[in-house]
MARKOL-699888 format. One record per residue (C-alpha): residue in one letter; x negated, y negated, z. Coordinates in steps of 0.5 Angstrom, whole numbers. Layout:
<nodes>
 r     u     v     w
 A     X     Y     Z
...
</nodes>
This chain:
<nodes>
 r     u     v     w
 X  -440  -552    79
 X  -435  -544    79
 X  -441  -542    77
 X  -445  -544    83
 X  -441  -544    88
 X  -440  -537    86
 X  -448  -535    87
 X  -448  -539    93
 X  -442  -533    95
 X  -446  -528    93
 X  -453  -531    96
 X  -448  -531   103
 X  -445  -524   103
 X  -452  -521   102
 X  -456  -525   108
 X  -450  -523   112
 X  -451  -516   110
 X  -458  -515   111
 X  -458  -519   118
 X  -452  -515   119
 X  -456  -508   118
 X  -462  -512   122
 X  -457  -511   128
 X  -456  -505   127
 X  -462  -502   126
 X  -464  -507   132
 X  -458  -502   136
 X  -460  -496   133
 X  -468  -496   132
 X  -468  -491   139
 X  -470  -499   143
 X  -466  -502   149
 X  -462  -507   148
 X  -462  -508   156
 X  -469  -508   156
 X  -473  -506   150
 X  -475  -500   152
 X  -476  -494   148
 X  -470  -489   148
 X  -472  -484   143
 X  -475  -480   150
 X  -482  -479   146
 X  -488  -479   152
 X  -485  -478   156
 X  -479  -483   157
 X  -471  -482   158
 X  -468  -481   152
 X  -461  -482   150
 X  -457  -481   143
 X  -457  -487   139
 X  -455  -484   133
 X  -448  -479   134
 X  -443  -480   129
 X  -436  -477   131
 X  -434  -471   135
 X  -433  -464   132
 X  -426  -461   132
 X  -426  -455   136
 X  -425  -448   131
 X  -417  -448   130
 X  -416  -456   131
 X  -414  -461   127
 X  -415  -469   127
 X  -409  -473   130
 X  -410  -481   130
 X  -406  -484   135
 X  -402  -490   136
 X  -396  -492   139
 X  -388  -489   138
 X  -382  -488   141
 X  -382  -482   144
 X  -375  -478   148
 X  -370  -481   142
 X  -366  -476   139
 X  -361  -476   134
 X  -356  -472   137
 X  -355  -472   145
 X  -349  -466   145
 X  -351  -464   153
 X  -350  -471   156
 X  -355  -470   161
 X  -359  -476   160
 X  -365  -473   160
 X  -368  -477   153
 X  -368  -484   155
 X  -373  -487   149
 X  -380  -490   151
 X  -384  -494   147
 X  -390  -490   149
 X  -399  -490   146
 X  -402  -484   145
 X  -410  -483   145
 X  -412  -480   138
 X  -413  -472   140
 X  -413  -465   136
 X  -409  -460   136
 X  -407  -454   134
 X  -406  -452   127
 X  -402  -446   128
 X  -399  -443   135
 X  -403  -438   139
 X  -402  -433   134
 X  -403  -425   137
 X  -410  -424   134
 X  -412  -429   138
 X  -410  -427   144
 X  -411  -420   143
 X  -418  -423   143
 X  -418  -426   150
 X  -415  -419   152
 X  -420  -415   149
 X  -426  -419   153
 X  -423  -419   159
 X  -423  -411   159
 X  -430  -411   157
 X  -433  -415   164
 X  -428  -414   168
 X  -426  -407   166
 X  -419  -406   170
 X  -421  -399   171
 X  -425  -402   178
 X  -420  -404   184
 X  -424  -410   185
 X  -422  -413   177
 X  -416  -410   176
 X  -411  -416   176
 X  -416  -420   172
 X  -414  -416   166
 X  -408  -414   168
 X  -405  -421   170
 X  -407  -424   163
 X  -402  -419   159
 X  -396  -421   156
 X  -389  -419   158
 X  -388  -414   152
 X  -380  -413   156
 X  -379  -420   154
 X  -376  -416   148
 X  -370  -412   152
 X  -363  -414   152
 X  -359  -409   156
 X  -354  -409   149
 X  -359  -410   144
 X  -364  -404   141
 X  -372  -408   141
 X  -375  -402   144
 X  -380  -403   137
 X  -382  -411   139
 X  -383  -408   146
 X  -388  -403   143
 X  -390  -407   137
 X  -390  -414   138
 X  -396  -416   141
 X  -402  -411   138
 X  -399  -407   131
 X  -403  -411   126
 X  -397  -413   122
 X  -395  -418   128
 X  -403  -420   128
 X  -401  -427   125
 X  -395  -428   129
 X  -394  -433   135
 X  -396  -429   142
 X  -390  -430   146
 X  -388  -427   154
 X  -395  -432   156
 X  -392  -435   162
 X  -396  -442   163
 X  -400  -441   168
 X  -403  -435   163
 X  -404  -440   157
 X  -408  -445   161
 X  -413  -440   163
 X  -413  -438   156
 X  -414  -445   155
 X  -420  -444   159
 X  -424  -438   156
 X  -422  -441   149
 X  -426  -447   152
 X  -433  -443   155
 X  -432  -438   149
 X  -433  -444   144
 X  -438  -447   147
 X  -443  -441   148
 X  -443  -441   142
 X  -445  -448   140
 X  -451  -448   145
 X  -453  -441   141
 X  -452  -444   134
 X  -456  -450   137
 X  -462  -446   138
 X  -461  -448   146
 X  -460  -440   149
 X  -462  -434   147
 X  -458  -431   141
 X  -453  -426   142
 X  -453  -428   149
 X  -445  -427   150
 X  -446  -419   147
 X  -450  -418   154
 X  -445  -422   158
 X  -442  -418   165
 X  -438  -421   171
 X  -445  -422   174
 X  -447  -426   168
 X  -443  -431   165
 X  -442  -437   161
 X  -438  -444   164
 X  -438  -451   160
 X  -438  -455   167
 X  -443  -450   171
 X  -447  -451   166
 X  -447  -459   165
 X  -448  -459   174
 X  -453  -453   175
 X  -455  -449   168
 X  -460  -446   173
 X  -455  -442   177
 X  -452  -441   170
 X  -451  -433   167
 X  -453  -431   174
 X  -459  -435   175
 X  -462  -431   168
 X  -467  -437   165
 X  -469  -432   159
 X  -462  -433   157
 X  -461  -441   159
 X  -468  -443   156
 X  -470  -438   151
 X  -467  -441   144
 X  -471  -444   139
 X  -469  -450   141
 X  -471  -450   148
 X  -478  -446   145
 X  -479  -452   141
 X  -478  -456   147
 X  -482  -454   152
 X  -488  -452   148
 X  -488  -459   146
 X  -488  -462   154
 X  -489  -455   158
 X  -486  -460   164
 X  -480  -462   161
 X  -473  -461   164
 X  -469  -465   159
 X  -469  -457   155
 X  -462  -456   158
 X  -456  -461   153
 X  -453  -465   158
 X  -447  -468   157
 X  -450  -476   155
 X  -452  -471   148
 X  -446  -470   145
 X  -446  -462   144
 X  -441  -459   148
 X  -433  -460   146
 X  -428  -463   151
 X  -424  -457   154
 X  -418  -454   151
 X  -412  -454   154
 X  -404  -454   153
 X  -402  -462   149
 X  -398  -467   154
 X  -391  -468   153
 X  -393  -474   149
 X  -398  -471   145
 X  -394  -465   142
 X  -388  -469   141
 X  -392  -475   138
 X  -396  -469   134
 X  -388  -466   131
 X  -386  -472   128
 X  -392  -474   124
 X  -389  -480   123
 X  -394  -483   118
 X  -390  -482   112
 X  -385  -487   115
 X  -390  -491   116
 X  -390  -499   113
 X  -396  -503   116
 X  -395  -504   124
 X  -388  -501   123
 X  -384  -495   122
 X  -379  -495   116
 X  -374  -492   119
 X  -373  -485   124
 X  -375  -478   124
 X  -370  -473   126
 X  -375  -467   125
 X  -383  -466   124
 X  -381  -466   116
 X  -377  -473   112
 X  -370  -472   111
 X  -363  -471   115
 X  -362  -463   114
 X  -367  -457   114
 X  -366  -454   107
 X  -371  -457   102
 X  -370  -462    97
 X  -376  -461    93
 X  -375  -459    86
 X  -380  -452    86
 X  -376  -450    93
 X  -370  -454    93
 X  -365  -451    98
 X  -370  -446   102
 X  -370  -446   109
 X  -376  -451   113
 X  -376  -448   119
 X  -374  -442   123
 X  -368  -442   127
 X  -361  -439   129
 X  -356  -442   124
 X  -350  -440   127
 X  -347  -434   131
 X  -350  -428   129
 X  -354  -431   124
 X  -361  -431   124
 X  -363  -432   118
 X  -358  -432   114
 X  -355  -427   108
 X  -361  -422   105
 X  -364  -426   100
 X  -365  -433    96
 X  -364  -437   102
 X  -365  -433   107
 X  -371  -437   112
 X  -375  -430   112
 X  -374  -428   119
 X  -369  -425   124
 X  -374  -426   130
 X  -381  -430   129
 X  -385  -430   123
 X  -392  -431   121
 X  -395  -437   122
 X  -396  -442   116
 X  -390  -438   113
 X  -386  -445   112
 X  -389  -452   110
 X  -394  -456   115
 X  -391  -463   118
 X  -395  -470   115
 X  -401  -468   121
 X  -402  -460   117
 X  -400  -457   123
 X  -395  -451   122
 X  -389  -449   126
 X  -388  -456   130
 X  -381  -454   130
 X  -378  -447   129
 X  -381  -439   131
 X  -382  -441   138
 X  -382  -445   143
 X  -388  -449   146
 X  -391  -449   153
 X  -394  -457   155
 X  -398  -458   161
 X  -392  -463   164
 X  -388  -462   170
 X  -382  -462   169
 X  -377  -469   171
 X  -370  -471   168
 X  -374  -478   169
 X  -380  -481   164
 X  -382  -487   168
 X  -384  -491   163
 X  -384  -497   168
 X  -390  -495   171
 X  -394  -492   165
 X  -394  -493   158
 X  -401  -490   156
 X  -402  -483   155
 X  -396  -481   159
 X  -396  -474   163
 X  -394  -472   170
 X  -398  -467   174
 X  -404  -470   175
 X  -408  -465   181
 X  -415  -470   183
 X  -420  -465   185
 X  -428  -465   185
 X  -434  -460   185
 X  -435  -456   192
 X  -443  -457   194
 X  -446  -452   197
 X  -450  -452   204
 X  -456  -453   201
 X  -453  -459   197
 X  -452  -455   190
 X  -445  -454   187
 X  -442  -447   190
 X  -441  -442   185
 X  -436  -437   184
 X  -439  -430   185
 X  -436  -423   181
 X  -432  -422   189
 X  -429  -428   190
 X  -424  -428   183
 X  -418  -433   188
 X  -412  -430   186
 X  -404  -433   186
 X  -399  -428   187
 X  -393  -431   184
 X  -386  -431   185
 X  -383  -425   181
 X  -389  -421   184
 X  -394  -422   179
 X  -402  -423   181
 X  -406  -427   176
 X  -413  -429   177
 X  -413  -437   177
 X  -421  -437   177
 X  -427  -433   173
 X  -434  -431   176
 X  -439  -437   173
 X  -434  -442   174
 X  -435  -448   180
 X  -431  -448   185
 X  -426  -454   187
 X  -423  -458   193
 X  -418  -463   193
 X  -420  -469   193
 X  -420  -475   200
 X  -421  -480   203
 X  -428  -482   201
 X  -425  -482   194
 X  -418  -485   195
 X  -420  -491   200
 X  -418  -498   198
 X  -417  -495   190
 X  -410  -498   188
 X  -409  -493   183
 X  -408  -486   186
 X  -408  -485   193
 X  -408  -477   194
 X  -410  -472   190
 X  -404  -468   189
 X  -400  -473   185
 X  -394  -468   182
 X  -389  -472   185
 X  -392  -479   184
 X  -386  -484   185
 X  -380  -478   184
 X  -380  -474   190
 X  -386  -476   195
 X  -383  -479   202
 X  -382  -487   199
 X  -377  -485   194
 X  -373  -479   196
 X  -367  -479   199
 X  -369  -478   206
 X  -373  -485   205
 X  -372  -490   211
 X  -367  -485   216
 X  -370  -484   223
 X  -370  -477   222
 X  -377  -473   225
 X  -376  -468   219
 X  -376  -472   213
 X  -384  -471   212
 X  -382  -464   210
 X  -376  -465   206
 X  -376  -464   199
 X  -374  -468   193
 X  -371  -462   189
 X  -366  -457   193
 X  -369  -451   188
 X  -369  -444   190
 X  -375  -442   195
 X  -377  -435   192
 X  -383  -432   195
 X  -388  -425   195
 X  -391  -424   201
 X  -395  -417   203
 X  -393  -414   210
 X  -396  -408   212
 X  -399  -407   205
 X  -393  -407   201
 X  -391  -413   197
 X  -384  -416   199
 X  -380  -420   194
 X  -376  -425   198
 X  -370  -427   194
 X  -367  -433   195
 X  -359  -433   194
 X  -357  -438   198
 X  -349  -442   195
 X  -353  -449   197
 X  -358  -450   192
 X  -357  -455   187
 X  -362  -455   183
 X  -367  -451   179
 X  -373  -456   178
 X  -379  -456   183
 X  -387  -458   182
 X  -387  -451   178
 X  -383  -453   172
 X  -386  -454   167
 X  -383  -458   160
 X  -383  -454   153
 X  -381  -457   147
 X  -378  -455   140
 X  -373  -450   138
 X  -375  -443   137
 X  -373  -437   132
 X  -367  -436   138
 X  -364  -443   137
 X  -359  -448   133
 X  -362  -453   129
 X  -361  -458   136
 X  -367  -456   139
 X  -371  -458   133
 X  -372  -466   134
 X  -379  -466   137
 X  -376  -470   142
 X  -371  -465   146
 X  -374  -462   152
 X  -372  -456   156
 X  -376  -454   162
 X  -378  -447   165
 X  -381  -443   171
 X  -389  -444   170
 X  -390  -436   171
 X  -384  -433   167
 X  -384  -431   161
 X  -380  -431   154
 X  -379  -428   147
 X  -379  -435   145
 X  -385  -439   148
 X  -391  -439   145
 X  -396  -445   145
 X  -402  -448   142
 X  -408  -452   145
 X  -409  -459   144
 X  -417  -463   145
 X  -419  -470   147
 X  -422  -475   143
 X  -428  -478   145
 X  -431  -484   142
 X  -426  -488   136
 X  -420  -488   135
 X  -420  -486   127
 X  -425  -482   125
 X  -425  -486   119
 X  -427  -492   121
 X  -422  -499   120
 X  -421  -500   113
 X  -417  -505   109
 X  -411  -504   106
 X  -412  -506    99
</nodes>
């Protein structure tokens, strides 16, 4: 009967098997399930990829899954400013980072920048130079630094250091050319664009991820033989001369979501690598810093009492006595130089701070978000030209910002599709989102200010936040910084502070809870923020699949 009953088990399991195989054949054997047409795109028809697996992590990025955790909760809370109030918070899978934006690879965006936009030409001359690192981030008028204002940033004995003196708006555009550079790349390996096409590049031909996904004609400055000249495109038309399907399209899956700096959410959650502690669907216990343990000195037998991370460990000492035990650096150190957390990322605590894209606010409000949390959300859209085609930015019209403490960088390079703000044909009767600028979204716009309710024909421009209102602006050609050292302002924070999390080479060991958090102008710059890039995942949640746990 056991004997039976067992075949019988087994005759089951494999008709389930095979009917489950039959629907999957039925769902990716290039058919519709909606229609039953043809999806491979032979003859002629519309084609579709059936068959993609998972997406490729970007050069440089490691795999985090995500999940839920509970984000803000600190160990200690010496400042009492109650700017750590912990949220139960959901997180998307994503990658990120392995390792900070180190000087080599910024010195390589630099490097480029002065190759197309040489800033020997009046015209392009911001573009290089607003993308340079503060090296005089090192001086202290009582400290001799003169050898990292010199050295830091090109001698190639700090190539694999973190870039510090980037201000925010600078790593973001980084996050940018890192994202066209990459891509490029891809459509050239694939055999879509002719080989080598980035060594010809010129202000007047150049590459752009969304330029090509909206209009790959107007791409490297409307060159086809550059566009439709790979192998693969070759292949392509010889097979169907009429075809315009050569170009790859955002449906095919070969191009990568853009880089850009993690949210608060994300890069915390990434820093405490909490996949050690956890115990099924809960978590044995809390972390105090990315790695298990009260203390930052090492337990294991091999490295027992070696540092984990670089930091300030008292008043004057920076990495104490010469030596055994000594945390092998004064300012930052060398990438890799200390273990990586459970995820492999290195440094999520020590050597430098990092910059995340958040705007700053005392306030999480979890209350209305619990999913991918993040302030600073600006909607906009592609700007159609007159002839119904995307408008896209030529070598003369580079938009600039100048910032506060007078610097000029350029915000938008050649090749890159103009944007505009979002209206009302995008907002009307959506209950989500009603503006396009959504920074101040229930922490500062008029329903929840201060001024909310008063009978005052002002109060439309009152601000939230009573910050400094610094200000260049030019008068008869000279640049005039206008200072604000008003006795009445009561505040630093404004729509253009942005978070940075983790403790620096600079810093006491209270900082390096991934869940503390600090805030900085967006277009200043330190010796002791750095940053690193983060990317969406597309698609599953694991890049494994779901599995049993025996």
């Amino acid at each position: 009967m056991i004997r039976k009953n067992f075949v019988k088990s087994c005759m089951l399991v494999c008709m389930a098997l095979a009917i489950s195989s039959c629907n999957n054949s039925r769902d990716y054997n290039g058919s519709s399930r909606a229609t039953g047409w043809d999806l491979s795109g032979k003859d002629g028809g519309v084609s579709y990829k059936t068959d993609y697996e998972e997406q490729d992590p970007g050069p440089g990025l490691l795999f985090v899954e995500g999940g839920t955790f509970t984000m803000g909760r600190v160990q200690d809370d010496v400042m009492h400013d109650w700017n750590n109030t912990p949220t139960q918070q959901h997180i998307q899978s994503f990658f990120i980072d392995e390792t900070e934006v180190t000087n080599i690879m910024y010195l390589e965006y630099l490097d480029w920048l002065k190759e197309i936009f040489p800033p020997s030409e009046e015209r392009y001359r911001n573009i290089y130079t607003g993308a340079l690192p503060d090296t005089l981030v090192w001086r202290n008028p009582l400290g001799f630094n003169e050898t990292m204002v010199k050295n830091y940033l090109r001698h190639p004995a700090y190539h694999n250091y973190p870039v510090v003196g980037v201000n925010w708006i600078q790593a973001t555009e980084f996050s940018q050319w890192r994202t066209e550079r990459v891509n490029e790349k891809r459509l050239e390996e694939k055999g879509y664009t002719v080989r080598g096409a980035y060594k010809d590049a010129s202000a007047e031909s150049l590459f752009s991820t969304e330029t090509y996904l909206n209009a790959p004609s107007l791409v490297y400055g409307g060159n086809d033989s550059i566009t439709r000249g790979g192998k693969q495109s070759d292949r392509l038309l010889r097979n169907n001369p009429d075809s315009t399907n050569i170009y790859v399209q955002r449906k095919d899956g070969e191009l990568l979501p853009a880089y850009r700096l993690p949210t608060e959410a994300e890069w915390e959650y990434a820093a405490l690598g909490q996949s050690s502690v956890r115990e099924y669907n809960t978590y044995r216990g809390r972390k105090k810093y990315p790695w298990d343990g009260q203390y930052t000195r090492s337990a294991e037998r091999t490295n027992i009492g070696d540092q984990l991370a670089n930091f300030k460990q008292g008043k004057g000492d920076y990495g104490g006595i010469a030596g055994w035990s000594d945390d092998g650096a004064d300012i930052t150190n060398e990438v890799k130089s200390y273990a990586p957390n459970d995820y492999g990322l290195y440094d999520m605590a020590g050597n430098v701070s990092e910059w995340v894209a958040d705007v700053y606010r005392p306030k999480v409000d979890n209350e209305f978000n619990d999913f991918n949390y993040f302030r600073g959300n600006v909607y906009t859209k592609n700007a159609i030209a007159q002839d119904g085609t995307v408008k896209v930015l030529s070598q003369d019209e580079v938009i600039y910002d100048t910032l506060s403490n007078g610097k000029i960088v350029a915000r938008t390079t050649p090749g890159e599709i103009v944007q505009v703000e979002i209206g009302e044909s995008e907002t009307y009767l959506r209950t989500q989102f009603s503006k396009s600028d959504n920074i101040n979204y229930r922490d500062g716009d008029l329903s929840s200010s201060r001024f909310y309710g008063q009978n005052n024909a002002d109060a439309e421009d009152q601000n939230m936040y009573n910050s400094p209102e610094n200000a260049v602006t030019l008068k008869d050609g000279e640049m005039q910084r206008n200072f604000d050292d008003s006795s009445g302002r009561t505040t630093l924070i404004d729509d253009n502070v942005r978070v940075y999390k983790g403790g620096s080479w600079k810093d006491r060991a209270y900082w390096l809870d991934p869940a503390q958090r600090r805030f900085y102008p967006q277009e200043m710059a330190t010796n002791d923020i750095g940053f690193r890039n983060a990317m969406s995942k597309v698609g599953s949640k694991s890049n494994k699949g779901r599995r049993t746990r025996n």
